[in-house]
C-alpha positions as CSV (number, residue, x, y, z in Angstrom):
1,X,7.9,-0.8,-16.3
2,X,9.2,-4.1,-17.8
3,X,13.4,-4.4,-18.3
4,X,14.1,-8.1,-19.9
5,X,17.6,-9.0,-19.1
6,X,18.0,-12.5,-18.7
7,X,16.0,-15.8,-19.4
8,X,16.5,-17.7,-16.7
9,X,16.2,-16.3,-12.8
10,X,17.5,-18.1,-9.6
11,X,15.2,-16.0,-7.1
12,X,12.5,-13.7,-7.1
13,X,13.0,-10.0,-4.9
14,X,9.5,-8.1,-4.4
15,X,9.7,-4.6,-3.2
16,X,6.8,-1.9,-3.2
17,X,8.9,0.6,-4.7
18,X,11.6,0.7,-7.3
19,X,13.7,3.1,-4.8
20,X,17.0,3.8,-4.7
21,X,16.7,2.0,-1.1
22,X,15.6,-1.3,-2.8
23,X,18.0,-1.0,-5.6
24,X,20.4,-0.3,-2.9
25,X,20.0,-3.8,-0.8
26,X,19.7,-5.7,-3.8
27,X,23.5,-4.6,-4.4
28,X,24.9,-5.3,-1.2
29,X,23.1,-8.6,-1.8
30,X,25.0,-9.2,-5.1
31,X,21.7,-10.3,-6.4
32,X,21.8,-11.4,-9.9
33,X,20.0,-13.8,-12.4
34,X,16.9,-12.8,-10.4
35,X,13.9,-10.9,-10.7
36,X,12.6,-7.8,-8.9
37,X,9.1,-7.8,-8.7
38,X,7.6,-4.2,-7.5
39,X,4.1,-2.7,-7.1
40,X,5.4,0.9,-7.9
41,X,7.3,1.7,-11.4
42,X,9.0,4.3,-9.6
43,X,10.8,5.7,-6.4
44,X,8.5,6.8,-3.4
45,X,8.0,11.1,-3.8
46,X,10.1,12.9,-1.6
47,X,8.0,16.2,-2.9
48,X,4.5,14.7,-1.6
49,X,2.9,17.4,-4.0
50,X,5.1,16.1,-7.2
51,X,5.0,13.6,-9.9
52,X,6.4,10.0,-8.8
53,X,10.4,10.5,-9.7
54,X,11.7,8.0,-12.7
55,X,13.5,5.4,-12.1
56,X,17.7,6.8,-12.6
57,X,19.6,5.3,-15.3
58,X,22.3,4.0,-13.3
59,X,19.7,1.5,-12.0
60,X,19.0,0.1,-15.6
61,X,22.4,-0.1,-16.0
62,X,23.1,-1.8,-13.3
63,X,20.4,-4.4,-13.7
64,X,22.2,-5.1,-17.5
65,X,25.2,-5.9,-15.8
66,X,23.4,-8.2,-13.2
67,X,21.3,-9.8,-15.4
68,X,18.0,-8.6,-13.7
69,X,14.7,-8.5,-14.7
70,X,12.4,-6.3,-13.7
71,X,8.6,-6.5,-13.6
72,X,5.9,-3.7,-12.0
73,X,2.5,-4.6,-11.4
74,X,0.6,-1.6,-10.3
75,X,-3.5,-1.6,-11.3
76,X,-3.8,-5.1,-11.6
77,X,-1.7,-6.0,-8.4
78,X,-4.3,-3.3,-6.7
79,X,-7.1,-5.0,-7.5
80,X,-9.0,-6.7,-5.3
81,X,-7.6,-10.5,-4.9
82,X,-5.8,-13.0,-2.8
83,X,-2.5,-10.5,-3.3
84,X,-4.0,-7.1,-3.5
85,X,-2.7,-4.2,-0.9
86,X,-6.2,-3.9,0.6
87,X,-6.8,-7.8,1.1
88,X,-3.5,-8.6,2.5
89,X,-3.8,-5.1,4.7
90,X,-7.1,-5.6,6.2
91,X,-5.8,-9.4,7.0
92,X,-2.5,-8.2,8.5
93,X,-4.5,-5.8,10.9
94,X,-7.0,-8.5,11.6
95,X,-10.0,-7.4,9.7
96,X,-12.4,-9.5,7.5
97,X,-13.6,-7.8,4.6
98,X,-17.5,-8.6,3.5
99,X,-17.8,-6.4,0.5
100,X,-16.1,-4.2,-2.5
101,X,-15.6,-0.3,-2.6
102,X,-14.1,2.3,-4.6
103,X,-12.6,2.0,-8.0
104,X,-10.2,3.5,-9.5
105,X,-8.6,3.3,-12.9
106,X,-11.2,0.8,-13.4
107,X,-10.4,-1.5,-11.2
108,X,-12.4,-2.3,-7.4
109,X,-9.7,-2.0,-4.6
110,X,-11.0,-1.0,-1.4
111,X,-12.8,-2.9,1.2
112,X,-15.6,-3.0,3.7
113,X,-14.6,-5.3,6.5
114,X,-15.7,-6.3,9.9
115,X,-13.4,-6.3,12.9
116,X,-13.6,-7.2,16.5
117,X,-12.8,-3.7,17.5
118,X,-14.8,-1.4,19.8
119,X,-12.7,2.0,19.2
120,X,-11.2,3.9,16.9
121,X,-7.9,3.9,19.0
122,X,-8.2,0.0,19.3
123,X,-8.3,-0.1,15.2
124,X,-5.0,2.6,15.2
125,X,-3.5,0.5,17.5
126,X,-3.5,-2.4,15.8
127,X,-2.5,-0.6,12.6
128,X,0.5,0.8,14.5
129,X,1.6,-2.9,15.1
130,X,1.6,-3.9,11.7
131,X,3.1,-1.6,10.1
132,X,5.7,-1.1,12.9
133,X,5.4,2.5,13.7
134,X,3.0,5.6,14.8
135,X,0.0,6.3,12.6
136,X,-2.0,9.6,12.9
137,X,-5.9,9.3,13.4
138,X,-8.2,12.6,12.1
139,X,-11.5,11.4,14.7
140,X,-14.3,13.1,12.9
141,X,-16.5,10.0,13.5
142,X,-15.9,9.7,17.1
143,X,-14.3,6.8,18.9
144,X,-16.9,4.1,18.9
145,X,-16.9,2.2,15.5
146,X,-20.0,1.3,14.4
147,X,-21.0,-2.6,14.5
148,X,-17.2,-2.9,14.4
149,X,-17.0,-2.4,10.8
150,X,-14.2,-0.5,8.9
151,X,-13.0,0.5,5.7
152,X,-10.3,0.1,3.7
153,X,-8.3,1.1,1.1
154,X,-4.3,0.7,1.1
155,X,-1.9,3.7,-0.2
156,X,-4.6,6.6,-0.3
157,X,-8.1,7.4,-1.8
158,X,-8.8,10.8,-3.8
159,X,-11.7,10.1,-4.5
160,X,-14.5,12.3,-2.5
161,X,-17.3,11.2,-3.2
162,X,-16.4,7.6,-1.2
163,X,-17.4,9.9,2.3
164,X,-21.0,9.8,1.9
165,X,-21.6,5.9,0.5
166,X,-19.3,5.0,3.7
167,X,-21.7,7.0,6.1
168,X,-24.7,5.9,4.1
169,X,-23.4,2.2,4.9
170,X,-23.0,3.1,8.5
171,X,-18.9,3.4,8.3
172,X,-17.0,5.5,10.6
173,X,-13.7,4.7,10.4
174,X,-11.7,4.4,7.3
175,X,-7.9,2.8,7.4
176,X,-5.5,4.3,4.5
177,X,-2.5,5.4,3.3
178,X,-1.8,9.0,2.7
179,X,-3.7,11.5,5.1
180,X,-1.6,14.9,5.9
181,X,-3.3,17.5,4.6
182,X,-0.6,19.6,3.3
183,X,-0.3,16.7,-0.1
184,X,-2.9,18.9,-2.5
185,X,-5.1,16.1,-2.9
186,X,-5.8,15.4,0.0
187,X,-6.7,18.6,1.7
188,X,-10.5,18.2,0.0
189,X,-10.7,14.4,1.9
190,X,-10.5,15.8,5.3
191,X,-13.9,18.0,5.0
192,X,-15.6,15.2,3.0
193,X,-14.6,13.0,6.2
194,X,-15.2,15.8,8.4
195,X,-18.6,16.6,7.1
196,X,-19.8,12.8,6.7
197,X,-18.4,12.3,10.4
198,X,-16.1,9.6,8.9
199,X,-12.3,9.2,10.9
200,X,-9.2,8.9,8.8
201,X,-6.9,6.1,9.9
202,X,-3.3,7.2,8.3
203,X,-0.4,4.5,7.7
204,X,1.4,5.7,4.9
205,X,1.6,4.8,1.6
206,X,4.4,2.4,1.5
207,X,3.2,0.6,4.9
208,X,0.0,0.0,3.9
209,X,0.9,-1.4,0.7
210,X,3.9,-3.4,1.8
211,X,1.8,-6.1,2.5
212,X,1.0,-7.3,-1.1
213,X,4.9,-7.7,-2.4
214,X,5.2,-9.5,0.9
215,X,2.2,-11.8,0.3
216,X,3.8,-12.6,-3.1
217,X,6.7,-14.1,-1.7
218,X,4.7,-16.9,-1.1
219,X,2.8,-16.5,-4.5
220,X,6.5,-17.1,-6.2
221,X,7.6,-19.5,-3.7
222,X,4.2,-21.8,-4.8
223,X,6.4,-21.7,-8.5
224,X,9.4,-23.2,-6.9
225,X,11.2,-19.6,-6.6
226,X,13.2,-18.6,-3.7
227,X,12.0,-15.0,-3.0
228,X,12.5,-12.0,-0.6
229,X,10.8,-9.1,-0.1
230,X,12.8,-5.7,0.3
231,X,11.6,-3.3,3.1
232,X,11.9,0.0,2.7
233,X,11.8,3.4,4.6
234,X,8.5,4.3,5.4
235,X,7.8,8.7,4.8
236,X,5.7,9.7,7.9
237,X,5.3,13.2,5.9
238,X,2.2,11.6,4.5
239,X,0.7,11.2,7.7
């Protein structure tokens, strides 16, 4: 989603969503002559099991009359890179990735990392303090990670067939997004994981992909551009 509505911008918001919520903050703000930069061309899904909502009109309208630009960067902001979701998760939570995984859309955006933890709770832990609230672990690997080493892949994975390569690369442990069964797609990851003895590490979708608007703060801020990020509320249904 691209909205053109001025030439010149003062400051730079990021946001991971296009949500009322950001939309919201950037009115009590009285932004203007800026630019919001999101990941997501839409609102977060209330229905877990429905399409991404579209953005309302009002906000379109309301960005006319502020003279806001808006710019989404979804596939190629999840690629892996200096500000992808997976590289600036796995560095938030203190993890050093060592090699590629998974692509989707045709892009390569998770990672296989190493880490200086011992247990799975150790590895939710420190995912709990990053993202700044509970996460929900499904242990089918057990609680000692193997070598330390743990996978990644911000927002969620539907893809089953990832189970097997992780346990043929001797992964246990695998740190995402979206993990509550009852969201259709990913009732059919939890016996993939169950049967290839690989544990689920849940965040969320928004927390574990806030990190790469946040990391482009700085990337705008190298331009000269103030920036900002906008947090939003976290939906621990996807947990």
């Amino acid at each position: 989603e691209q909205c053109h509505n001025t030439d010149e911008i003062a400051q730079v918001f990021t946001a991971t969503f296009a949500s009322d919520e950001v939309f919201a903050a950037l009115d009590a703000l009285d932004a203007h002559d800026c630019l919001l930069f999101t990941h997501h061309p839409a609102p977060q899904r209330s229905d877990l099991n429905a399409p991404a909502p579209a953005i309302p009109g009002r906000h379109f309208d309301w960005m006319r009359q502020r003279r806001v630009n808006l710019f989404s960067y979804h596939i190629p902001l999840d690629r892996n890179s200096e500000w992808s979701p997976g590289t600036n998760l796995a560095r938030a939570v203190g993890l050093t990735p060592y090699e590629e995984f998974y692509e989707q859309n045709g892009v390569r955006m998770g990672l296989l990392c190493r880490s200086g933890f011992a247990s799975l709770d150790d590895l939710a832990d420190a995912l709990s303090r990053v993202v700044g609230h509970g996460v929900r672990v499904y242990p089918y690997g057990g609680q000692e990670l193997r070598d330390g080493r743990v996978a990644v892949m911000a927002g969620g994975a539907s893809n089953k067939a990832i189970y097997a390569e992780l346990r043929d690369k001797g992964i246990n442990a695998f740190v995402t997004g979206v993990t509550s069964p009852a969201v259709s797609w990913v009732a059919g990851i939890h016996t993939e994981a169950r049967e290839n003895g690989v544990s689920l590490v849940g965040g969320g979708h928004y927390s574990t992909e806030k990190f790469a608007p946040m990391a482009m703060v700085r990337f705008f801020e190298n331009l000269g551009l103030p920036a900002r990020f906008i947090p939003e509320t976290p939906n621990m249904a996807e947990l």
